[in-house]
C-alpha positions, 0 to 999 in steps of 0.5 A: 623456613626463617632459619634457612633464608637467613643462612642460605646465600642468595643465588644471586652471582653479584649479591653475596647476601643470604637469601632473607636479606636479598628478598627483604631489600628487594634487590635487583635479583630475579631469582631470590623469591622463587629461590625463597618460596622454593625452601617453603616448598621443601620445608612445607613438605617436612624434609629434614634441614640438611636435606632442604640445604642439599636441594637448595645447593643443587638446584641454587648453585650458581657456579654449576652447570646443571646437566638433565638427563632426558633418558626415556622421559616422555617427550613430545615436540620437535626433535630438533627444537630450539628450546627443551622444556623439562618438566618436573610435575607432581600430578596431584600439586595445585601449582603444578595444575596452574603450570599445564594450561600455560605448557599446554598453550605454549606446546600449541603454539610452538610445538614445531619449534620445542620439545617438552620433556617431563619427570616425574616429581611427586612430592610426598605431600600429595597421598596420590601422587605417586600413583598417579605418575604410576597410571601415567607410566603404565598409559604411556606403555601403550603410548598414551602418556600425553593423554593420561597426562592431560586428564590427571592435571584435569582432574588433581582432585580425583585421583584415588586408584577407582578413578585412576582405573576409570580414566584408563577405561575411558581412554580405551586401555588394555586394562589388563596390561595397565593394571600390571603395569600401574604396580609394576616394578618398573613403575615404581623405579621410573617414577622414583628415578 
């Protein structure tokens, strides 16, 4: 971690200092600690350094415009908002469980007026994540994402495949359809993408 914010630049656009020297200056930036914990992310995770560079570049650049691609994300809010949230999340990552009760909150009260969009982002950290975000696709194959949703952040330390099933059994699902869908390819390849 130490050797990459002393050698990545700041994504700062008027502070052309690597990121180490911006944070240790507290520079008038308000993105270089996001930008430096987003690295002890990565590193934490056991990426390899020219990966952490790569996703350090795509997400920091600051002389590119990023375009999401929605798709068929499942999305919920305004069709015609004023603002998109696009949420990356990891179902079984502490601070993506600090983030849903402020998303959920925000939803409430401004539903009407934005779209949340979300992406599934599970980091191999996390043992269930994956199959997490597979339960997740297969309750939105019977249109209840949102809810499963709501239930795995509820429960990020009760996420092995017993408990999975049994929060699709609550929920009412097909159980039959879900267990296909939950170790479907087309799970697997909307999670991965």
């Amino acid at each position: 971690w130490s050797d990459h914010v002393k050698e990545l630049l700041s994504p700062c656009p008027e502070v052309a200092v690597p990121l180490a020297e911006c944070v240790r200056d507290k520079r008038n930036c308000d993105t270089c600690v996001p930008a430096a914990n987003y690295v002890k992310e990565l590193v934490q995770a056991g990426l390899p350094e020219t990966e952490v560079t790569a996703m350090y570049a795509e997400r920091f650049d600051p002389k590119e415009v990023k375009t999401i691609v929605i798709g068929d994300s499942p999305s919920r809010g305004s069709e015609d908002p004023a603002v998109t949230i696009v949420e990356f999340a990891d179902f079984e990552c502490p601070a993506c469980g600090q983030a849903f009760p402020l998303l959920e909150m925000m939803y409430e009260k401004f539903g009407d007026r934005m779209r949340i969009v979300f992406k599934h982002y599970p980091l191999a950290v996390h043992p269930n994540a994956k199959l997490a975000a597979r339960a997740a696709y297969a309750a939105g194959q019977q249109g209840q994402f949102w809810k499963m949703h709501r239930i795995l952040f509820e429960n990020q330390r009760a996420l092995t495949e017993p408990d999975l099933m049994g929060y699709a059994a609550q929920m009412g699902l097909d159980m039959k359809r879900f267990k296909a869908d939950i170790v479907s390819d087309e799970a697997k390849e909307a999670v991965d993408q």
